[in-house]
C-alpha positions in Angstrom: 0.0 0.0 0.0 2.8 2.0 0.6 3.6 2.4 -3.3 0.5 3.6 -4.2 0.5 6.6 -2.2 4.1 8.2 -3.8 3.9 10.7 -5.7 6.7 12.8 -5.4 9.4 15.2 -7.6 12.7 15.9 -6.4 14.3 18.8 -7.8 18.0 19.8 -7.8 18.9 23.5 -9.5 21.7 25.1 -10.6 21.2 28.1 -11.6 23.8 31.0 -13.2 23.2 35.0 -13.6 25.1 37.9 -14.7 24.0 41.1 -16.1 20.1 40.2 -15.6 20.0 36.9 -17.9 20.0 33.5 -15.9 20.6 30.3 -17.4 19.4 27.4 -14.6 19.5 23.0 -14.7 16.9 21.6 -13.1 17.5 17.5 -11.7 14.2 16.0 -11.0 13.1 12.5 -10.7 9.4 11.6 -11.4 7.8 7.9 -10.1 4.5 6.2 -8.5 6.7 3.7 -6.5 9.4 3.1 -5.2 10.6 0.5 -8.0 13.1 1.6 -10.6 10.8 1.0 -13.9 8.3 3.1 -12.5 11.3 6.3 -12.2 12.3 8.6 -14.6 15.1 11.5 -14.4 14.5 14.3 -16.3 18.1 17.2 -16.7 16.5 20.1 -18.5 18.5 23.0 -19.1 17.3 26.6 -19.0 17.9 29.8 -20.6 15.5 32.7 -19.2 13.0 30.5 -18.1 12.9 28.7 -22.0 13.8 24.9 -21.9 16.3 24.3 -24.5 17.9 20.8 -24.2 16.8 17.5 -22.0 17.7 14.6 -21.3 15.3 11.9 -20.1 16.3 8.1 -19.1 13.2 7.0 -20.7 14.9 8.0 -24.2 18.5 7.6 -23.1 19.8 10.5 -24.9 19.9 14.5 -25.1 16.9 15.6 -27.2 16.7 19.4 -28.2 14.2 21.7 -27.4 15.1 24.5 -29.6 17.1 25.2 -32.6 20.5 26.1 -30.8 19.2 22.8 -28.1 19.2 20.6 -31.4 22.8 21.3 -32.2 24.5 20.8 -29.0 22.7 17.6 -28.6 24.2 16.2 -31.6 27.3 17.2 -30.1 26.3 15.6 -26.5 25.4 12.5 -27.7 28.5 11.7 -29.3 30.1 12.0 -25.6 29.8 8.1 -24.7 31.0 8.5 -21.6 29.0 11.3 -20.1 25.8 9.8 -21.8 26.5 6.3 -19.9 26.5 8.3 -16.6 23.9 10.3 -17.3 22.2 6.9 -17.8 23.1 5.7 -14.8 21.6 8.7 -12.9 17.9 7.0 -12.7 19.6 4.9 -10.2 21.8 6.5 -8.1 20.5 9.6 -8.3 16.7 9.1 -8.2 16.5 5.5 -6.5 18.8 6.5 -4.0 17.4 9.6 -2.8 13.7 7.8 -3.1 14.9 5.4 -0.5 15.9 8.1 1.7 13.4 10.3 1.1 10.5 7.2 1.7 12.1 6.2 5.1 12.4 9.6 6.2 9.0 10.4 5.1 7.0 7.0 5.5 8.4 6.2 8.9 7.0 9.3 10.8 3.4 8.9 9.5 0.9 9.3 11.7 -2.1 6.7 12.3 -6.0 8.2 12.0 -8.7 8.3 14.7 -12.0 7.6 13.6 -15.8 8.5 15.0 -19.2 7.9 13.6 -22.0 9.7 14.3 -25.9 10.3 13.5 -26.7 13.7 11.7 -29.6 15.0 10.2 -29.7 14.3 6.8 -28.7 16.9 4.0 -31.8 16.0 1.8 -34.9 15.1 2.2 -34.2 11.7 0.3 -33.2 9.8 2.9 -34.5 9.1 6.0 -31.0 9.0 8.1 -27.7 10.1 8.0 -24.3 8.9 9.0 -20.6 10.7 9.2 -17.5 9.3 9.3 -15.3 11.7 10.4 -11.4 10.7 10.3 -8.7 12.7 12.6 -5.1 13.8 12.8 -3.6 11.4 9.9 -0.4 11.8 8.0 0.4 12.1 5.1 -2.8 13.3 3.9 -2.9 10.8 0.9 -6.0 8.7 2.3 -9.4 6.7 0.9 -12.6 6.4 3.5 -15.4 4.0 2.0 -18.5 2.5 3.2 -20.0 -1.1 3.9 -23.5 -2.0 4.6 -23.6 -6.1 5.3 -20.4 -6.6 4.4 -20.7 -4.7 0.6 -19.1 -1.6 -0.4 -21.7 1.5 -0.5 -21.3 3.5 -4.0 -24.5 5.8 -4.0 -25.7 8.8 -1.3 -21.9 9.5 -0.1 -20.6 12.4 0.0 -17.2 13.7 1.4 -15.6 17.1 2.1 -12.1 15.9 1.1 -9.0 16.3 2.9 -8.5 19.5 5.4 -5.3 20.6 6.6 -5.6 21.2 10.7 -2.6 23.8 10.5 0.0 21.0 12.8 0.7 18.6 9.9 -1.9 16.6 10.4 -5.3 16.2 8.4 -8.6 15.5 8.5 -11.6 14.5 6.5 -15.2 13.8 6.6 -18.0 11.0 5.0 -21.3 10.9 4.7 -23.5 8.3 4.2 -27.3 8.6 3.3 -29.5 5.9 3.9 -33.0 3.8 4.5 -32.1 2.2 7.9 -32.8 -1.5 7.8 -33.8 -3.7 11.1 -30.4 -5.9 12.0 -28.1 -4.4 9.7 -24.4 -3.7 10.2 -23.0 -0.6 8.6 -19.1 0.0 8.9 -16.8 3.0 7.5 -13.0 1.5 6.2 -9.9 4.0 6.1 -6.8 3.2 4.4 -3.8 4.8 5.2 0.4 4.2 4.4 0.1 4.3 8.2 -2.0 1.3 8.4 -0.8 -2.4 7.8 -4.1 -3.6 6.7 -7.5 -1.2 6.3 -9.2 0.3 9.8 -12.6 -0.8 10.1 -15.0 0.7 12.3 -18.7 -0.2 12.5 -21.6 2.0 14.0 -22.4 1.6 17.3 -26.2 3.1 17.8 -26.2 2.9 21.8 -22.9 4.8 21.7 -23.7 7.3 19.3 -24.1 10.5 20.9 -25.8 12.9 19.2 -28.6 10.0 19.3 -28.4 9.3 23.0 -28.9 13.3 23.2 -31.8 12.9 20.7 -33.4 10.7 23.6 -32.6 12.9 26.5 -34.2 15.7 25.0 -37.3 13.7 23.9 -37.6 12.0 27.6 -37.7 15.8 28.8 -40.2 17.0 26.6 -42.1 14.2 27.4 -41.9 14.8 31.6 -42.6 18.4 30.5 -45.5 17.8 28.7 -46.8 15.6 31.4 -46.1 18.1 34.9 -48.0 20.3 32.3 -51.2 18.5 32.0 -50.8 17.9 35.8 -50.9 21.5 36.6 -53.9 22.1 34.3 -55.6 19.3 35.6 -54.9 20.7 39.2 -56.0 24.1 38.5 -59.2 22.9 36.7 -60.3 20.5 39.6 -59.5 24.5 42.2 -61.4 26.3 39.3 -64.7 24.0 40.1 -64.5 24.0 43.7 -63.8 27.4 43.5 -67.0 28.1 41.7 -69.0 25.7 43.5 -68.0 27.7 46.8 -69.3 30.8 45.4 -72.7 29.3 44.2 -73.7 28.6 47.7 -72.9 31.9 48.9 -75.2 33.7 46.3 -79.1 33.4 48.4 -80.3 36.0 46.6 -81.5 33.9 43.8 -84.3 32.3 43.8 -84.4 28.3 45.2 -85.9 26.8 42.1 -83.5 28.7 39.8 -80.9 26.8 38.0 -78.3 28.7 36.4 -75.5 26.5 34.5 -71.8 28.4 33.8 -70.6 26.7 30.6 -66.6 25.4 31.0 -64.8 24.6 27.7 -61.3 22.9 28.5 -59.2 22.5 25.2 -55.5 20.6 25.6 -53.2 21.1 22.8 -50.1 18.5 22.4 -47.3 20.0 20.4 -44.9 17.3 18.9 
C-alpha cells in the first residue's frame, strides 16, 4: 500500500546569472513507486526560463528543445561517456534519494482516529444520515469508504475531502445517506500508508451520541409535557371547587333557579 500513495518530484537546480540573464539546470526525478521501472530522471537546461535541451532516461539520450538545443545535442550525444553516466543517474541519483526520502517520510506517519455519528440528513431523500469523520492522519494521501452487510456503498456519499488542521496533520469527513434496515451492520473502512491492513469501524447506535442526546431531550419534553397536563388538571379540579364555593354563597337567587356556567377545556399536544 505504501507504493501507491508516492507521488513525489525531487528537484536539484543550478542556476547561473550575470547582467540580468540567468541560465538554470533543473535534476528531478518523477515515479508512482518506489521501483526503478516506475522512475524517470529528467536534466533540463534553461535559458531565461525557456527549456532548451533534455535529457530523459526513458529515451537515453539529449533531445533538443530548440534550434540552438538541437545542435548541442548532436554534439552531447556523441560523448559516450557522459551519456553512460547520465544513464546511470535513474539509479543513483533518483532510487537512491527515493529510499531516503520514503524512510524519512514514510516512517513518521501518523495513524488516524475515527468516530461515527448520526446527523440529520442533507436532503430530504433519505431518511438518516451517517458521518464518518477521520482525525489527525499523515500524510494526507487517504481513501474512506462504506460497507453496509459486508458490501461496499457506491451511492448517497458524500465527502468534504482532505482539510489541513494547521500541525501537519489532516482530517476528512463521510457521509452516508440511507434507508435504515432492522439488523443491519453498517461500517466506515480508512486506508492509510500508516496502516498495515484497512481500519474498520462499524456503527455503534447505543454509543452514538448525538442520538443518546436525541433521547434525553425527547424524555424531557415528554416529563414536560406531562407536569403540564398535571398542573392544568390541578388548576381545573381548584377552578370548580372554587366556583361551586361561590354558588352557595349567592341566596339571593331564587331556590328553584338553576343557572348553568358553561366550562370549555381544550389541551393542545405539540410534537
Amino acid at each position: 500500500m505504501a507504493s501507491f500513495f508516492l507521488c513525489f518530484t525531487f528537484l536539484f537546480i543550478s542556476i547561473h546569472a550575470a547582467d540580468g540573464f540567468l541560465e538554470y539546470m533543473v535534476n528531478r526525478c518523477e515515479f508512482n513507486s518506489t521501483e526503478l521501472k516506475a522512475m524517470e530522471y529528467i536534466y533540463s537546461h534553461y535559458y531565461n526560463k525557456i527549456e532548451y535541451i533534455r535529457f530523459s532516461s526513458s529515451v537515453g539520450q539529449y533531445v533538443g528543445v530548440t534550434e540552438f538545443g538541437v545542435n548541442l545535442a548532436e554534439i552531447w550525444n556523441n560523448d559516450t561517456e557522459e551519456l553512460n553516466l547520465m544513464r546511470l543517474k535513474i539509479a543513483t541519483y533518483c532510487q537512491h534519494n527515493i529510499d531516503i526520502h520514503d524512510r524519512a517520510i514514510l516512517a513518521k506517519s501518523v495513524q488516524p482516529s475515527v468516530r461515527i455519528k448520526s446527523k440529520t440528513p442533507l436532503s430530504g431523500q433519505n431518511p438518516a444520515m451517517l458521518v464518518c469523520s477521520v482525525y489527525d492522519f499523515f500524510p494526507s494521501e487517504i481513501k474512506v469508504r462504506w460497507l453496509r452487510d459486508g458490501q461496499e456503498v457506491t451511492s448517497d456519499v458524500t465527502s468534504t475531502g482532505k482539510m489541513a488542521n494547521g500541525d501537519w496533520y489532516y482530517q476528512t469527513h463521510s457521509y452516508l445517506e440511507y434507508t435504515p434496515r432492522s439488523g443491519e451492520k453498517i461500517s466506515c473502512v480508512v486506508e492509510h500508508v500508516s496502516l498495515k491492513e484497512p481500519l474498520i469501524t462499524d456503527w455503534d447506535p447505543s454509543s452514538d451520541k448525538s442520538t443518546s442526546e436525541s433521547a434525553t431531550l425527547t424524555a424531557i419534553g415528554a416529563s414536560i409535557l406531562t407536569l403540564g397536563l398535571i398542573l392544568l388538571l390541578a388548576g381545573l379540579i381548584f377552578y370548580r371547587w372554587k366556583a361551586q364555593g361561590q354558588t352557595r354563597t349567592h341566596t339571593h337567587r331564587p331556590l328553584n333557579s338553576t343557572s348553568y356556567q358553561p366550562f370549555y377545556l381544550t389541551v393542545c399536544v405539540l410534537n
